[in-house]
mmCIF file as Biopython writes it, N, C-alpha, C and O atoms, coordinates in Angstrom:
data_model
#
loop_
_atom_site.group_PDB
_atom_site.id
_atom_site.type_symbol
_atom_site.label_atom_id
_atom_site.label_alt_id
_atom_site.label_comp_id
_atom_site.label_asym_id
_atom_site.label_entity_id
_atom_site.label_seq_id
_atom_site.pdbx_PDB_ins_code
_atom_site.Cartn_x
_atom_site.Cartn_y
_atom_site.Cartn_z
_atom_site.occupancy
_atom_site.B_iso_or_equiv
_atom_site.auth_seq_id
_atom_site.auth_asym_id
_atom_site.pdbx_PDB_model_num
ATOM 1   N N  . UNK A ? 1  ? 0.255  -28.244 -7.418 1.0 0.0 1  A 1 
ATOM 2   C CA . UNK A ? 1  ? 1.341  -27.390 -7.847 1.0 0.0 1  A 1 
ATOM 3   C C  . UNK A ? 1  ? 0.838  -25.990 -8.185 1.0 0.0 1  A 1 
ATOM 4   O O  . UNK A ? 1  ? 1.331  -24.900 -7.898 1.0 0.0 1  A 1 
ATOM 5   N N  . UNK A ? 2  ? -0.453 -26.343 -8.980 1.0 0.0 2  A 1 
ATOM 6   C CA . UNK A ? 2  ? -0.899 -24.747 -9.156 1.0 0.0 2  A 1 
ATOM 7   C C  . UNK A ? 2  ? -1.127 -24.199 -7.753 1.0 0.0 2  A 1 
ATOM 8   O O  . UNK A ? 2  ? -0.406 -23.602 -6.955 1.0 0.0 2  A 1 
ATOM 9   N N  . UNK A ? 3  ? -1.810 -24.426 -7.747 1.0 0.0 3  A 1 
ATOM 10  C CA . UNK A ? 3  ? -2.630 -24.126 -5.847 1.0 0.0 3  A 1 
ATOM 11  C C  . UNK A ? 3  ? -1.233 -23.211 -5.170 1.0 0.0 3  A 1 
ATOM 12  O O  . UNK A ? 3  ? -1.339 -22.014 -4.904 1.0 0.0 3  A 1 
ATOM 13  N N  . UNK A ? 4  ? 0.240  -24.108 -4.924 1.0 0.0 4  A 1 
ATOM 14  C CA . UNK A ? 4  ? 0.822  -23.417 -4.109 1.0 0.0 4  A 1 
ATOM 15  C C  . UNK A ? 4  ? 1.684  -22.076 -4.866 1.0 0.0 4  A 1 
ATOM 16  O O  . UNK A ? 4  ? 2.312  -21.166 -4.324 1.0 0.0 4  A 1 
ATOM 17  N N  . UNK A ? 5  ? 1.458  -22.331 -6.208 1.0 0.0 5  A 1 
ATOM 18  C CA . UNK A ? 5  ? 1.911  -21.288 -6.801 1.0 0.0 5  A 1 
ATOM 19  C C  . UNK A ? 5  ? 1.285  -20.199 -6.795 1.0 0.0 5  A 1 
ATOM 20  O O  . UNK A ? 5  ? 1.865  -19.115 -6.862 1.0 0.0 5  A 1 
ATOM 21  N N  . UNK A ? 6  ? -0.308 -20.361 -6.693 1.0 0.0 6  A 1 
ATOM 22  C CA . UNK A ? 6  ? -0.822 -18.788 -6.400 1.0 0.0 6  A 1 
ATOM 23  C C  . UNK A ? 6  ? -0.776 -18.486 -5.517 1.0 0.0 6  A 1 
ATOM 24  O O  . UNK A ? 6  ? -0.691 -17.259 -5.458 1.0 0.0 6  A 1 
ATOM 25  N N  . UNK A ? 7  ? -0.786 -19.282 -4.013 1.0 0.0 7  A 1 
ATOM 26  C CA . UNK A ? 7  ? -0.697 -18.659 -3.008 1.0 0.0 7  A 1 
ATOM 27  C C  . UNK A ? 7  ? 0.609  -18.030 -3.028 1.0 0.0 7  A 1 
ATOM 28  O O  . UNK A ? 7  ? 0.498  -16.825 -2.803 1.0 0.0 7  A 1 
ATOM 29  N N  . UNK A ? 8  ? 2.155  -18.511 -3.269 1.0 0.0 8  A 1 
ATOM 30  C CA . UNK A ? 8  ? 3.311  -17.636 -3.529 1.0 0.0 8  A 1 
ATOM 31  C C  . UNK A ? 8  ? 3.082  -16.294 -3.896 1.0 0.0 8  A 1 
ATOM 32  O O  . UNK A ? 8  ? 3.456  -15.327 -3.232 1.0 0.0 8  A 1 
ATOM 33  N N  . UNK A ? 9  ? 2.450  -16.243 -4.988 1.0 0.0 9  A 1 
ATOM 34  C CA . UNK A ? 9  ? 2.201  -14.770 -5.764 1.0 0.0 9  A 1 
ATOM 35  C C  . UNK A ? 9  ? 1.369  -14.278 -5.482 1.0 0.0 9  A 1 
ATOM 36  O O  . UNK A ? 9  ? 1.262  -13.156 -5.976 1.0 0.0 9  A 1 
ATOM 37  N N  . UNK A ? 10 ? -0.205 -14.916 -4.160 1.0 0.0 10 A 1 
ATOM 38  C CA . UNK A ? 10 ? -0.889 -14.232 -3.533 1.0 0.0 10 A 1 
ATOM 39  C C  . UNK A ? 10 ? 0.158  -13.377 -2.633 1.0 0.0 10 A 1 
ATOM 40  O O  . UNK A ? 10 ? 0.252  -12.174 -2.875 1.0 0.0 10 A 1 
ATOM 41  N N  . UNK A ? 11 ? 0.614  -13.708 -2.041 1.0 0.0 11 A 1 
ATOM 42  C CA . UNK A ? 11 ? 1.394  -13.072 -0.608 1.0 0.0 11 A 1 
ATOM 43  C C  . UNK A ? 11 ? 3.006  -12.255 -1.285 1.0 0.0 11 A 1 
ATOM 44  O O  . UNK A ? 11 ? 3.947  -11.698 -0.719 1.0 0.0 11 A 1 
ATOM 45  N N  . UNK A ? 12 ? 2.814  -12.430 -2.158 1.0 0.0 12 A 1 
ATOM 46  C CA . UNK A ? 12 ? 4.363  -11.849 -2.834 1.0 0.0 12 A 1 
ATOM 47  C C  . UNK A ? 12 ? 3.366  -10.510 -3.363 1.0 0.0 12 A 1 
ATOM 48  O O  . UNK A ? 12 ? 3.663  -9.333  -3.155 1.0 0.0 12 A 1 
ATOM 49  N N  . UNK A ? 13 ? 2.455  -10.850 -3.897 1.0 0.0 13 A 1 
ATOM 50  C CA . UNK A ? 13 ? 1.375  -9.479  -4.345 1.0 0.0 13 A 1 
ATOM 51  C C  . UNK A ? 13 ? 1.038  -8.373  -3.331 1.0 0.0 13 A 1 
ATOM 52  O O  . UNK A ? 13 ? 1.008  -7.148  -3.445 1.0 0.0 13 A 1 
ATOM 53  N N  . UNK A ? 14 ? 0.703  -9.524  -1.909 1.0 0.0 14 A 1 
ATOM 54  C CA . UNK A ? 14 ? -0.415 -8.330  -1.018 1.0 0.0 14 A 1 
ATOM 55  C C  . UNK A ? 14 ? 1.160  -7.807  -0.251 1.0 0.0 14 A 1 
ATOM 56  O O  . UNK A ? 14 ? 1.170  -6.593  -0.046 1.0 0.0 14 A 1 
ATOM 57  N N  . UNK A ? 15 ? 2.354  -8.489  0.151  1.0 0.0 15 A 1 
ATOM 58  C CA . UNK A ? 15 ? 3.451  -7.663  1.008  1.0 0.0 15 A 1 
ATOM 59  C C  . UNK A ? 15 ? 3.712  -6.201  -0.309 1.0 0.0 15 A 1 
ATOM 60  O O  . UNK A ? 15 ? 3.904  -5.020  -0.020 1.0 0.0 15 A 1 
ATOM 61  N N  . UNK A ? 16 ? 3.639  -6.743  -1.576 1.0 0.0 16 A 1 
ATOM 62  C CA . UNK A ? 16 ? 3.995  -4.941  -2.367 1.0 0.0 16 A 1 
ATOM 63  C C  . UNK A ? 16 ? 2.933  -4.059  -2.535 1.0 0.0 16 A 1 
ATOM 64  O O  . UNK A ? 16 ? 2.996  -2.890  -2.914 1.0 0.0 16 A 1 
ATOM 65  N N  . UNK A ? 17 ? 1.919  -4.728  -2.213 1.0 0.0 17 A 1 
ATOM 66  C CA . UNK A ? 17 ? 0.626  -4.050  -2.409 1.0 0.0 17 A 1 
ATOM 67  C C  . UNK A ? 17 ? 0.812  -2.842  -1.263 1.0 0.0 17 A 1 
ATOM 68  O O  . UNK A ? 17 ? 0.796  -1.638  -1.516 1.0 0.0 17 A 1 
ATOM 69  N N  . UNK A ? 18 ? 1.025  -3.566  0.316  1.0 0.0 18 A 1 
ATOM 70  C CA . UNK A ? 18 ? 1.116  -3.202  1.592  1.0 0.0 18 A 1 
ATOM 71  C C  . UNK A ? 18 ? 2.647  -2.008  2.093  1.0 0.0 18 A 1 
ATOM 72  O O  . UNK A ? 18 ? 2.977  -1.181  2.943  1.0 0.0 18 A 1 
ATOM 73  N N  . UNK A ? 19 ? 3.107  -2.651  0.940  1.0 0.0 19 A 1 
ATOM 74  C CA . UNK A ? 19 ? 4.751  -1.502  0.682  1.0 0.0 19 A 1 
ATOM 75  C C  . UNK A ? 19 ? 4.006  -0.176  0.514  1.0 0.0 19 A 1 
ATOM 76  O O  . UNK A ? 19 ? 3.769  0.658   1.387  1.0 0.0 19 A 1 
ATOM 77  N N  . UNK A ? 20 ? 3.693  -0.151  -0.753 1.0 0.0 20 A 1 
ATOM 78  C CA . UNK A ? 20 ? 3.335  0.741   -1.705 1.0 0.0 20 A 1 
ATOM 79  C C  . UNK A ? 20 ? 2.247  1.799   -0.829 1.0 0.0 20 A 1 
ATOM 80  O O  . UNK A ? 20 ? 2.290  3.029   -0.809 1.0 0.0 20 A 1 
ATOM 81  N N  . UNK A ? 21 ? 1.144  0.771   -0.030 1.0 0.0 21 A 1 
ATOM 82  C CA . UNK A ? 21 ? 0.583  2.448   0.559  1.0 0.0 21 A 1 
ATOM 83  C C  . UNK A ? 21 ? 1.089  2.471   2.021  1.0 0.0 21 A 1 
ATOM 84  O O  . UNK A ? 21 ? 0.487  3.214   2.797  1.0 0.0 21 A 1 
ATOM 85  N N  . UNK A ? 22 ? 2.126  1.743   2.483  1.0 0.0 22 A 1 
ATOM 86  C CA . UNK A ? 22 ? 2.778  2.777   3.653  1.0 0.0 22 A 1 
ATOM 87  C C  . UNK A ? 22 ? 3.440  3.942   2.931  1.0 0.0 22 A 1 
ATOM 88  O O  . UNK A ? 22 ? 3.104  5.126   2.914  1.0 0.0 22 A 1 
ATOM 89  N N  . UNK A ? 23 ? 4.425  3.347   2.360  1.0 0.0 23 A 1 
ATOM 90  C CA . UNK A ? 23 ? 4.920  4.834   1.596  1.0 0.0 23 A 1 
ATOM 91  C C  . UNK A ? 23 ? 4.425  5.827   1.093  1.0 0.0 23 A 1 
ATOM 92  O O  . UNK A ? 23 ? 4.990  6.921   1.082  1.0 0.0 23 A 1 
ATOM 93  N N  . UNK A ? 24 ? 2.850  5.507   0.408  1.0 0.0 24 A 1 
ATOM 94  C CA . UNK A ? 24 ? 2.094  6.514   0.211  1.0 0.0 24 A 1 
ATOM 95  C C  . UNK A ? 24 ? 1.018  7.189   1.218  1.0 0.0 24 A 1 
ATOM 96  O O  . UNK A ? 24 ? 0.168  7.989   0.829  1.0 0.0 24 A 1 
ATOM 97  N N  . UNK A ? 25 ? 1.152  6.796   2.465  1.0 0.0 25 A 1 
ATOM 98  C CA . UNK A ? 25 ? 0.572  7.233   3.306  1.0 0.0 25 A 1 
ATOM 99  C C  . UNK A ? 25 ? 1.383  8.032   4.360  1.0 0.0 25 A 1 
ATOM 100 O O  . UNK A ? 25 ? 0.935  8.861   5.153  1.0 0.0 25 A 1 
ATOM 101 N N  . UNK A ? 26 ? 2.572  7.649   4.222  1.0 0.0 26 A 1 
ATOM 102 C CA . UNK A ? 26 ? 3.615  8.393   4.492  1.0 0.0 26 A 1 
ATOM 103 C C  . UNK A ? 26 ? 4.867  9.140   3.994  1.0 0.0 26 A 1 
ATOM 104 O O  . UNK A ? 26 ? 6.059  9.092   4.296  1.0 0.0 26 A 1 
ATOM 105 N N  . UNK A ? 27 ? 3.919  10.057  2.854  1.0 0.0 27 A 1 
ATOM 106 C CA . UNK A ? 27 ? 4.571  10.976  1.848  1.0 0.0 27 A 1 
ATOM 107 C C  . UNK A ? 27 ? 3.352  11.576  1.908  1.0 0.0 27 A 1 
ATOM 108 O O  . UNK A ? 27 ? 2.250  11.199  2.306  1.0 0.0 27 A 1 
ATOM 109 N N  . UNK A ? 28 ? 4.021  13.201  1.143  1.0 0.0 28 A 1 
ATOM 110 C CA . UNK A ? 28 ? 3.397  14.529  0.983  1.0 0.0 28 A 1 
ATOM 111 C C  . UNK A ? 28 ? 3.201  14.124  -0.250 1.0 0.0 28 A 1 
ATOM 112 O O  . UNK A ? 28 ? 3.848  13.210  -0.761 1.0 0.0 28 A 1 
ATOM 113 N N  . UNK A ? 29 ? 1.938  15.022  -1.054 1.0 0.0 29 A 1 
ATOM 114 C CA . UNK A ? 29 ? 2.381  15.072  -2.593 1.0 0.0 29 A 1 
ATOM 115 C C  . UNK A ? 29 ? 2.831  16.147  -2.965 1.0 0.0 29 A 1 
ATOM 116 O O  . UNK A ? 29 ? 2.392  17.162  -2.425 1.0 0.0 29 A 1 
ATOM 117 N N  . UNK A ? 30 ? 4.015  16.274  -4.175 1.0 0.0 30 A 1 
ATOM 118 C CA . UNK A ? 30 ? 4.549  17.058  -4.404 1.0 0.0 30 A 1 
ATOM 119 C C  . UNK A ? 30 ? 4.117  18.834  -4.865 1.0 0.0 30 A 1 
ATOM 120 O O  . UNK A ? 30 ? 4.654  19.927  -4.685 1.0 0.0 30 A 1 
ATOM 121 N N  . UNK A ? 31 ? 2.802  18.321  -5.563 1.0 0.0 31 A 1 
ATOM 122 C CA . UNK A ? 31 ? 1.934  19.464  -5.795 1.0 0.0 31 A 1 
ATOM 123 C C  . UNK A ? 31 ? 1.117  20.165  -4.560 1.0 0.0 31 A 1 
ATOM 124 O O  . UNK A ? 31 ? 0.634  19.369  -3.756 1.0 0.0 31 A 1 
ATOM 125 N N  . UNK A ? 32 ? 0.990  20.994  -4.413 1.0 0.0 32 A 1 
ATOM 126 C CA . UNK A ? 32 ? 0.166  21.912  -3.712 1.0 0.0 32 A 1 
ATOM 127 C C  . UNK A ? 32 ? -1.258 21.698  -3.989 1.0 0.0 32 A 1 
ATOM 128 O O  . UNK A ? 32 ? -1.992 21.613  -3.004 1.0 0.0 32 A 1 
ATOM 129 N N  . UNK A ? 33 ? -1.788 21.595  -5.180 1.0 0.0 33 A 1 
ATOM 130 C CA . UNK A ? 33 ? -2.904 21.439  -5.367 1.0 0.0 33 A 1 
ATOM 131 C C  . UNK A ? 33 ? -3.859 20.390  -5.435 1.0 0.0 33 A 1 
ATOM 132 O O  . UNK A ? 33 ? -5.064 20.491  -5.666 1.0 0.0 33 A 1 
ATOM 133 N N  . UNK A ? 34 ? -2.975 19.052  -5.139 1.0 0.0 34 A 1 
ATOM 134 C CA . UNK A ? 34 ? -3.644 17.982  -5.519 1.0 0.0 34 A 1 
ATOM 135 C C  . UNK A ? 34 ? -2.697 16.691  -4.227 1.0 0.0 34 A 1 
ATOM 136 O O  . UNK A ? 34 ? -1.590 16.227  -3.953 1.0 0.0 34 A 1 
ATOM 137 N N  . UNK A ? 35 ? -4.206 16.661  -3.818 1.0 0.0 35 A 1 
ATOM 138 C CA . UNK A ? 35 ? -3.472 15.586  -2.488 1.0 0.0 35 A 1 
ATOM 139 C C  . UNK A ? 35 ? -4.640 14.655  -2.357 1.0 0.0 35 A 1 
ATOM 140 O O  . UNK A ? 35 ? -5.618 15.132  -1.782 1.0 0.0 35 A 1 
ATOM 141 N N  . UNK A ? 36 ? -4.754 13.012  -2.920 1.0 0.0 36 A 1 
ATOM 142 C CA . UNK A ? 36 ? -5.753 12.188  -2.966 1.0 0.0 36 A 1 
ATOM 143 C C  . UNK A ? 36 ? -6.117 12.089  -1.812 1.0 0.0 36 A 1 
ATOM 144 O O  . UNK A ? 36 ? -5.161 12.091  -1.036 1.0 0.0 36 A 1 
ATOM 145 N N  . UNK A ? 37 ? -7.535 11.960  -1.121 1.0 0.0 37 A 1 
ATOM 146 C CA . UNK A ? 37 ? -7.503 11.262  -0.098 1.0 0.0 37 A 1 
ATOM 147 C C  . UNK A ? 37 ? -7.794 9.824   0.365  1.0 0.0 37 A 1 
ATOM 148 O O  . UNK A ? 37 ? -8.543 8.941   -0.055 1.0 0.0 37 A 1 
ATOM 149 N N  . UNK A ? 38 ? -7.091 9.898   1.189  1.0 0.0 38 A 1 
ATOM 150 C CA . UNK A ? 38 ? -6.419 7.964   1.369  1.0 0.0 38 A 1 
ATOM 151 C C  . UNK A ? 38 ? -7.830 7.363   2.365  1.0 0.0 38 A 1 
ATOM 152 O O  . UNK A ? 38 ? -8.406 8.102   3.163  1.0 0.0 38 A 1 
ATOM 153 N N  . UNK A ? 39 ? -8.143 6.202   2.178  1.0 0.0 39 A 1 
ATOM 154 C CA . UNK A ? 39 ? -9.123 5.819   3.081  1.0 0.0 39 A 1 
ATOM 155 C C  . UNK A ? 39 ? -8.851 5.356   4.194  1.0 0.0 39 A 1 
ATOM 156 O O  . UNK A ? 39 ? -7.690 5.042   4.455  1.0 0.0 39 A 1 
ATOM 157 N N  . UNK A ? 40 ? -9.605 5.247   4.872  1.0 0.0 40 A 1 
ATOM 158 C CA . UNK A ? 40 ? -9.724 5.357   6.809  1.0 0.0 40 A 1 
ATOM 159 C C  . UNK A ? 40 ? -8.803 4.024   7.260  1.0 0.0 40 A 1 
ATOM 160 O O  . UNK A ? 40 ? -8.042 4.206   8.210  1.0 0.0 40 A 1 
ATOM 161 N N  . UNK A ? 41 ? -8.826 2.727   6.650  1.0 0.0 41 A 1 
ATOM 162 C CA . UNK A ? 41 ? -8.087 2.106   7.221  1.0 0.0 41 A 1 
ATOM 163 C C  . UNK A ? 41 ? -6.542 2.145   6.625  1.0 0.0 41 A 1 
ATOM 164 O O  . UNK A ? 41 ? -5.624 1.384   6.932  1.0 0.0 41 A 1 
ATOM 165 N N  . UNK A ? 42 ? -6.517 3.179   5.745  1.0 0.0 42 A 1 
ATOM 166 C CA . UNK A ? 42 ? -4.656 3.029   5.036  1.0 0.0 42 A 1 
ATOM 167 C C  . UNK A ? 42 ? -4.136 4.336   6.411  1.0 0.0 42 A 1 
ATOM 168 O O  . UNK A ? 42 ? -2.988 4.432   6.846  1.0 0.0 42 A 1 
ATOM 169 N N  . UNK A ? 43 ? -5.164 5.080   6.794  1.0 0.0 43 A 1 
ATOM 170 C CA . UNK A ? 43 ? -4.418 6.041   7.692  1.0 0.0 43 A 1 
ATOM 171 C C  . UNK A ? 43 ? -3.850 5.485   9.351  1.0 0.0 43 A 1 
ATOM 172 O O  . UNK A ? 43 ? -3.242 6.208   10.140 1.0 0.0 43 A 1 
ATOM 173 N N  . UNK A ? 44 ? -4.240 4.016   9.598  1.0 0.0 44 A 1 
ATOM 174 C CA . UNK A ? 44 ? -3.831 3.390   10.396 1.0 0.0 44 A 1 
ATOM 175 C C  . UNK A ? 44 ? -1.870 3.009   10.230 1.0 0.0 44 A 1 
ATOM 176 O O  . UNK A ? 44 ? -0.973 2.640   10.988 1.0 0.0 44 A 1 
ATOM 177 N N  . UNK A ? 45 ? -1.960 3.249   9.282  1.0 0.0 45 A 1 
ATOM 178 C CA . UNK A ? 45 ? -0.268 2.787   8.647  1.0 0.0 45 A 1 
ATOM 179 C C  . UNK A ? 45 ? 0.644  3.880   8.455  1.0 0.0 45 A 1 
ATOM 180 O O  . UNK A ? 45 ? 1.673  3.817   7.782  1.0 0.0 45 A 1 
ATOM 181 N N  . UNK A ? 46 ? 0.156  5.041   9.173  1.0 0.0 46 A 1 
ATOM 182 C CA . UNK A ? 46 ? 1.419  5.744   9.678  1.0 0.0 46 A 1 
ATOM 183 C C  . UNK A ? 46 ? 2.090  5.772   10.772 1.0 0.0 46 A 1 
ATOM 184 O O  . UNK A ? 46 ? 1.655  5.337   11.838 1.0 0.0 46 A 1 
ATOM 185 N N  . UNK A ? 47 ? 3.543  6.435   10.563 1.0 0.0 47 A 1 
ATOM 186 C CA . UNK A ? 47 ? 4.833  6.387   11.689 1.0 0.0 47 A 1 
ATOM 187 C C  . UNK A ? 47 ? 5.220  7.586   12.042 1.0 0.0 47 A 1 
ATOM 188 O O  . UNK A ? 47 ? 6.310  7.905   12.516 1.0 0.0 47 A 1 
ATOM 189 N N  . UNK A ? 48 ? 3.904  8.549   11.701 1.0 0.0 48 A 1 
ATOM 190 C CA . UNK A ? 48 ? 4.352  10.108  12.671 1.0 0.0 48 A 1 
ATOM 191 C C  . UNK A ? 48 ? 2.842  10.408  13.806 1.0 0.0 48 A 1 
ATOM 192 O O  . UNK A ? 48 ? 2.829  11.368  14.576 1.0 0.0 48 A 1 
#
């Protein structure tokens, strides 16, 4: 019972994990001065 419960909240974790830096890989930051840079395999996860 435990077992399949972490895997639930493994994969419920990594799909928002996987949300979170498309969207941030595909957004500007709002400041001019400050733009993190994203590592080599999150830049595979853009749609321009």
């Amino acid at each position: 019972m435990k077992t399949k419960l972490k895997r639930m909240y493994g994969k419920a974790v990594k799909r928002i994990a996987k949300g979170v830096v498309v969207s941030d890989v595909n957004s500007a930051c709002p400041f001019i001065t400050y733009q993190p840079k994203l590592p080599k395999n999150a830049k595979e996860l853009r749609k321009f």
